[in-house]
N, C-alpha and C positions, 0 to 999 in steps of 0.2 A: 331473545329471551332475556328474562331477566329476575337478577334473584338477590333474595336479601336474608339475612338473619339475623335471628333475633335473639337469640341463646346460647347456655351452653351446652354444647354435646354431650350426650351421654351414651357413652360406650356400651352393648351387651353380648353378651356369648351364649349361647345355647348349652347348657347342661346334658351331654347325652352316654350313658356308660353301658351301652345295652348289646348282648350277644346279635348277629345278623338277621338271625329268623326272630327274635321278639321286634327289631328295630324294623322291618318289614308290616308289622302287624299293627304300627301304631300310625297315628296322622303323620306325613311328611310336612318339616317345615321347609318353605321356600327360602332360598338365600343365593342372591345373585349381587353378581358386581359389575352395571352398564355404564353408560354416557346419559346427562341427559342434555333436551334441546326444544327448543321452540314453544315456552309459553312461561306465563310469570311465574314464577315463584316464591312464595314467603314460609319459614320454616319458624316456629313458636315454641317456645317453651313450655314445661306445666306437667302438671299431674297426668295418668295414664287415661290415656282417652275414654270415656266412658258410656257414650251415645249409644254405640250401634256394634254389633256383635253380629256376625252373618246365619242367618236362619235361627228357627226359637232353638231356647235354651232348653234341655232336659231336665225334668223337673227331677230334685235331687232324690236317693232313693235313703229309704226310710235305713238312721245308725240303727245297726245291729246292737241288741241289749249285752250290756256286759255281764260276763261271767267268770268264774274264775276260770285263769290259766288266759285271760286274754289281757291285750294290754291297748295304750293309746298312739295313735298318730294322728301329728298336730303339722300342719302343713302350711306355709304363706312361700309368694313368691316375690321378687323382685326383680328389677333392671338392671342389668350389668352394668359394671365400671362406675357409677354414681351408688348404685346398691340401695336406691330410695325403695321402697315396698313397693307392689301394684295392692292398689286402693280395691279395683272394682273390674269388672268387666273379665272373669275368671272362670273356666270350667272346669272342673277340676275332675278326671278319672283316676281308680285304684286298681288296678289287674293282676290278675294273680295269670302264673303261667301253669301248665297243666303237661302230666309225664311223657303223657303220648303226642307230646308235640303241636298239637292244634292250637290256635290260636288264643293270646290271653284273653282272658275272662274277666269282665268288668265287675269287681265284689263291691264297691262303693263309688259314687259322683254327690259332686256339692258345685254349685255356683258362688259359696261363700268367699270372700279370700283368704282368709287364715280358719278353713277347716278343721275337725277333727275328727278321726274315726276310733272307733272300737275295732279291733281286729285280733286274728290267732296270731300269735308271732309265726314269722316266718317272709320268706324273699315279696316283694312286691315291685311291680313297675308303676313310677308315677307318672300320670300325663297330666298337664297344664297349658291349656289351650285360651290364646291370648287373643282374642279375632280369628284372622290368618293364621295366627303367628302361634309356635307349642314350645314346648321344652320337654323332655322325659329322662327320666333318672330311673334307676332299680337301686332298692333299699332292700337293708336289714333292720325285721321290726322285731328287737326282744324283748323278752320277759319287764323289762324297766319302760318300755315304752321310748318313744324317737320323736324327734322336732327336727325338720327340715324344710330347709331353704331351696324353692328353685330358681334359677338366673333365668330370663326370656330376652331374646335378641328381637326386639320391634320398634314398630315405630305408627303412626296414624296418616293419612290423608284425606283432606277435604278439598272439594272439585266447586270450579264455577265457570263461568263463561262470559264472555264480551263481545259486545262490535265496538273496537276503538276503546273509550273511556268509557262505554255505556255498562252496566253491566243487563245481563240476558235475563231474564225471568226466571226463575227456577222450577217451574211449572213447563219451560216452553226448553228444557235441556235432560238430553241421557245419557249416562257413560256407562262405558265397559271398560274395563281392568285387564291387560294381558301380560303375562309374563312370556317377554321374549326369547325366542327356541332358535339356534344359530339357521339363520339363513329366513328367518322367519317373525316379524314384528309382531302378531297377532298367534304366538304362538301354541299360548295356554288361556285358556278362560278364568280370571279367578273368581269376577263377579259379575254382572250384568244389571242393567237398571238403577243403578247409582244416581241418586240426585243430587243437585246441586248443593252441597252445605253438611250432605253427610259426611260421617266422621267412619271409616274405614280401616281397621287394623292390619297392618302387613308386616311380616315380616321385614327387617332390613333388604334394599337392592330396589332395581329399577326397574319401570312397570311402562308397559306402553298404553297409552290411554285415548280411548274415543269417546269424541263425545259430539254426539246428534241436534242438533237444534231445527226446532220442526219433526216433519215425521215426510221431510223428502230428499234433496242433495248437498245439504249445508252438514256438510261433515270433516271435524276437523281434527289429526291425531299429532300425541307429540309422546317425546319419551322423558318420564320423570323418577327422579329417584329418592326412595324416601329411606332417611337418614335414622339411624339407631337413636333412640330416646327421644325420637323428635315430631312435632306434626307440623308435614309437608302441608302446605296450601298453595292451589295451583288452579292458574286461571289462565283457558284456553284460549284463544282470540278465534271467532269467526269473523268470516270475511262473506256477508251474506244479507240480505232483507229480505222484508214481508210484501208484497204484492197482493192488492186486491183485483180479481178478474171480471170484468165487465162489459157484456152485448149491450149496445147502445143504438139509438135510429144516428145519431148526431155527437157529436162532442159534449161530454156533459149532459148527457141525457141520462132518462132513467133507465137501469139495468134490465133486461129481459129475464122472467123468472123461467127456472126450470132448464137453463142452456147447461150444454154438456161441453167443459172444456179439457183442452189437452195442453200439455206442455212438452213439447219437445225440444231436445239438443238442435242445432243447426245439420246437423248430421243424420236429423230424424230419429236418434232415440226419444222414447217416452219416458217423462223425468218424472210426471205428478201429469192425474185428471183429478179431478174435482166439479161437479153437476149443482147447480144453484143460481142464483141471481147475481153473487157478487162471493164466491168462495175466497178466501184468502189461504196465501201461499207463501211458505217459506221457501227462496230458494239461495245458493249460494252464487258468487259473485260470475258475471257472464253474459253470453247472449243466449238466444233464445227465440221458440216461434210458439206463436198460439195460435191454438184454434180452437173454435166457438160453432158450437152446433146449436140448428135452433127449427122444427119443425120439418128436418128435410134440406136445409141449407145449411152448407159448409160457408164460414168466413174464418180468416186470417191476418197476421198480422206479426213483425218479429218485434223483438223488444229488447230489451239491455236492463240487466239487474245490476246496482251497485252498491258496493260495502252500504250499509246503515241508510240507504236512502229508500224508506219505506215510500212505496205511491202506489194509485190506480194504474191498471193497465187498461186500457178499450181499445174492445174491437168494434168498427163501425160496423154495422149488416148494409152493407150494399157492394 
């Protein structure tokens, strides 16, 4: 592994002063403290990430008309310990809590970052959702109206992939995001389908991360951990090629169309089939057997994949 930085750290804490049964009813933010291991690392500087925000956003609900007896809340948030604003990438919920105990009630949302609402004075809980990553506060809104600050403990990540020095297509790589559960790497799900380059909001802590290349056994995980005020960028290393599969009469002949092939472990597991002329395969570094079906005839043949050495594989038919 290897890792480098390129900034300076900005510190954040989570703002949270909420009775148990309201603090139950709102997003949890994730915050963990791991190891990390085995892939590169470069960690950047910069304004709050602002790409990619996990599922659409809700469209903000229409301010209530002012009336007498009501007053204003003006809301922005920021990063701990640096205290810079968050620019963008902000959901902002208002909840009112209710006597009989059921869950808060959503009175106002804005994707803005320095919102404002019209509202009755009285108690509110704010939620401020950052990616992953929340903060929530309970205020007093009075008759004068309130301006408040919330702190958010986050940070970003961006995923890529290699053989060697090469880097992998971003087109030809998937990840999934887990936050690790004691005794268990693949613990929690936080996202899935992550592509390469995306920009990913998480809260501060360490995340165990897969990532697929191809769509058969070239899979490679490592544990990363992404830093308060910072985006992590992290590049997995496969150790794996492409293989084209090809029925031939002779060495360098033309391919047979329409052959059914298989790939199996040495052990006779089935790793990838693929039916075609010349299907190409991802597979991760190892040996290997093939086989090629073609009108009724079984042939065969083992093989050996090696880190980044993309080739033809043939099977002769006789």
């Amino acid at each position: 592994m290897t890792a480098q930085r390129m900034f300076q750290r900005d510190e954040f804490k989570v703002s949270m002063a909420l009775p148990v049964t309201a603090a139950r009813a709102m997003v949890a933010a994730l915050f963990m403290s791991l190891s990390v291991s085995g892939l590169a690392i470069a960690q950047t500087p910069g304004a709050a990430p602002s790409s990619t925000t996990p599922g659409p956003l809700l469209p903000p609900l229409a301010a209530p008309t002012a009336r007498p007896g009501q007053a204003m809340l003006s809301l922005s948030a920021q990063f701990s310990g640096n205290r810079k604003p968050i620019r963008s990438g902000l959901v902002w919920r208002v909840l009112t809590e209710s006597a009989d105990g059921s869950p808060p009630k959503i009175v106002a949302r804005s994707n803005e970052a320095e919102p404002s609402f019209v509202l009755d004075p009285g108690v509110y809980l704010l939620h401020a959702a950052y990616g992953f990553a929340s903060a929530t506060k309970r205020v007093t809104l009075g008759a004068q109206g309130l301006s408040d600050r919330l702190s958010v403990s986050a940070g970003a990540l961006s995923l890529a992939g290699s053989i060697g020095e090469t880097p992998i297509a971003p087109a030809q790589l998937n990840f999934s995001i887990f936050v690790p559960l004691q005794g268990n790497s693949e613990g929690r799900l936080v996202a899935s389908n992550v592509k390469s380059g995306e920009l990913i909001r998480l809260p501060e802590g360490t995340y165990h991360i897969v990532s697929t290349y191809g769509d058969s056994n070239a899979i490679q995980r490592s544990d990363v951990r992404v830093e308060s005020g910072q985006v992590t960028q992290a590049t997995l290393h496969h150790r794996a090629a492409q293989v084209t599969l090809k029925l031939v009469a002779g060495p360098g002949g033309e391919a047979f169309a329409g052959t059914a092939f298989s790939v199996l472990t040495p052990g006779g597991d089935v790793i990838r089939e693929a039916i075609g002329a010349f299907p190409q395969v991802i597979l991760a570094e190892g040996d290997y057997v093939l086989i090629a079906r073609q009108e009724g005839q079984v042939f065969s043949r083992d093989f050996k994949v090696e880190a980044g050495r993309d080739r033809d594989i043939e099977v002769i038919a006789r």
